[in-house]
N, C-alpha and C positions, 0 to 999 in steps of 0.2 A: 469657431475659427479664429485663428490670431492674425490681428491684423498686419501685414508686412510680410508677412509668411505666407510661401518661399518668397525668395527675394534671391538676386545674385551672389557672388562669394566674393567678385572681385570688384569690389565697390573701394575706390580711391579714400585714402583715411578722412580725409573733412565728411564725406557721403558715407561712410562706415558708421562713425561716430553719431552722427544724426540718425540713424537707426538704430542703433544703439538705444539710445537715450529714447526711440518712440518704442522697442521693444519691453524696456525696464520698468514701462507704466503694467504691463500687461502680465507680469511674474506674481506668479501665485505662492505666496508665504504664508496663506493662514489656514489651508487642504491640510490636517495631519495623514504621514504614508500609514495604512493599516497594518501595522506591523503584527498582530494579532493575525491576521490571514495573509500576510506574505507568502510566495512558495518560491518566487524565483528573483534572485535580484543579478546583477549586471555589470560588471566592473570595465571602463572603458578609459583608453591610453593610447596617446599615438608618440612614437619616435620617428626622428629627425637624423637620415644621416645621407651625407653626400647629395643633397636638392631632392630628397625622397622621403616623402612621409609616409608611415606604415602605421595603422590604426588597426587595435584589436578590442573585439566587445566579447568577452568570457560571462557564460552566463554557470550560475551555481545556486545548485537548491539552499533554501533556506529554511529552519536554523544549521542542516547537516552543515553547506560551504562545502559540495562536490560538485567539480564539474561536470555539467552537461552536455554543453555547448560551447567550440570559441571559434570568433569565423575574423577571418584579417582582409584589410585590401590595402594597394599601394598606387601612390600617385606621385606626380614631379611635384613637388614643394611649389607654386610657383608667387603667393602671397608675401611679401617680407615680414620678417619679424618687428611686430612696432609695440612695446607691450602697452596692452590693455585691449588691442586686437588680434588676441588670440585665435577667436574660436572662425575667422577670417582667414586664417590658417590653417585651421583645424578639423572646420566642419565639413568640408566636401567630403574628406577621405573617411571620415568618422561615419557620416550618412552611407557613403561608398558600399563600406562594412556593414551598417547595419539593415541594408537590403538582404543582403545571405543569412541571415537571422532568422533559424527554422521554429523559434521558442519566442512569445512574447514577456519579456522582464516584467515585472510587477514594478522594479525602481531600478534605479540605475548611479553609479558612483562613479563621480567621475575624476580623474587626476586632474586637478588644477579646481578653479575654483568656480562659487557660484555666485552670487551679490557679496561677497566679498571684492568688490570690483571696484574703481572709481563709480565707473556709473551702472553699477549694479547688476552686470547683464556680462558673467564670464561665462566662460566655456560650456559649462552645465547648466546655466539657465539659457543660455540660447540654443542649444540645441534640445533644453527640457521644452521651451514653446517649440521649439521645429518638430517635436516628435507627441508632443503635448501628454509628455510621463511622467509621474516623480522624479525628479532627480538628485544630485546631493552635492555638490562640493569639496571635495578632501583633497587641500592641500598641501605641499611637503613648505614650501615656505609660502611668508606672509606676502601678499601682494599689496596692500595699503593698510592703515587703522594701527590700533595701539592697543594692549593689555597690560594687566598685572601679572605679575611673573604667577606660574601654575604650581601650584601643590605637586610633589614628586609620584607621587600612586597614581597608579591604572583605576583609569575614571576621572580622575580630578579635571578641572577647566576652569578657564575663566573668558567671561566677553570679550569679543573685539569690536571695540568701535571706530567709528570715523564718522568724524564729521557730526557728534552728537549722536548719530544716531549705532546700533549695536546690530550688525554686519553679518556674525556668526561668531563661532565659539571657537576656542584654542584648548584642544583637547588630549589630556595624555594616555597614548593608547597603550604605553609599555612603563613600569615602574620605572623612574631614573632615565627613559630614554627621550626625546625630543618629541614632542607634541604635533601634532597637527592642525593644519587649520581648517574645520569643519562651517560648510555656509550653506543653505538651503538654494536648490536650483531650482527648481519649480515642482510646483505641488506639492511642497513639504512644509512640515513648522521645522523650527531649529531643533526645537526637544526630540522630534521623532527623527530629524536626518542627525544628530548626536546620538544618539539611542540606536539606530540603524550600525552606524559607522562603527558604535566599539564593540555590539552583539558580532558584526563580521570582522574585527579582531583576536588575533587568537597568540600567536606566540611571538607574532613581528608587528614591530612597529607600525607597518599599512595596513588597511582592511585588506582578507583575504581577497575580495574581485577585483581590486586593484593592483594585484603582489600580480595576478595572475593575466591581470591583461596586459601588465607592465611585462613582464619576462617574454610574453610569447611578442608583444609588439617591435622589442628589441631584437628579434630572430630573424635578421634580413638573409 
């Protein structure tokens, strides 16, 4: 059981942050996801429009990347934006959605990041303890840390660190096209949530579970 878990959503930023930071002792980075017997991974996104967040969890077999499953739910926005309390934001309508979830994921990708965080505990690692899954982190820009610029070819990367210590990886999923930022959410190593992320790339820029929970979550 993780300690703190559940816990309220609308917990005032000083009291958010202090769990925060008792959550990110409890995040699992050294589980590699079995990618060897993977069958079902999870691609999870919520959009923001008009005081209405609408979260989608698209589930697709793996290695094929066919959908099987995609279930949405929608709620009032009512959390403000403060970044680095994202998933304060984000988690009720996310957990909302993933009660209608007739398939259990094997791991789970999620838009935005994971210990790639100030205090290590973004969006997919706090909902990876709330759900106690692999999860992964991907992405589209850098939320903290710093890198060496990335070799141009599909695969290449390089570390992100902060703070001394190295966060996750900056990873190029498309030759010539802009990288992403890959961080382990829980119960992952980095190698196997990199590893993950560019095996569910194919001819765009995002991994396929995230193209696919991106598009339907935008469907108000």
């Amino acid at each position: 059981m993780i300690e703190g878990i559940p816990h309220p959503w609308n917990l005032p930023p000083g009291e958010a942050i202090a769990l925060q930071n008792r959550l990110a002792a409890q995040v699992d980075t050294q589980t590699p996801i079995d990618l060897d017997n993977l069958e079902l991974v999870a691609g999870v996104d919520v959009s923001v429009k008009h005081d209405v967040s609408r979260a989608a969890i698209v589930i697709l077999t793996y290695p094929e990347l066919s959908v099987i499953e995609a279930v949405t739910a929608r709620m009032p926005t009512t959390y403000p934006y403060i970044s680095g309390l994202l998933s304060f934001r984000e988690g009720p309508v996310i957990l909302a959605a993933h009660e209608k979830l007739q398939h259990q994921p094997d791991a789970y990708i999620f838009d935005g990041q994971g210990i790639a965080h100030p205090r290590r505990i973004g969006i997919a690692s706090h909902i990876g303890l709330w759900l106690d899954s692999p999860t992964i982190g991907c992405g589209k820009t850098r939320l903290v840390g710093w890198h060496k610029p990335v070799g141009p070819e599909k695969g290449m990367y390089q570390p992100l660190w902060h703070k001394g210590e190295q966060i996750g990886v900056v990873l190029r999923t498309r030759t010539n096209v802009k990288p992403v930022y890959v961080s382990v959410g829980h119960r992952a190593t980095l190698e196997t949530a990199r590893e993950l992320v560019l095996r569910c790339t194919t001819r765009y820029r995002l991994p396929e579970p995230i193209r696919a929970a991106h598009r339907i979550a935008g469907e108000f």
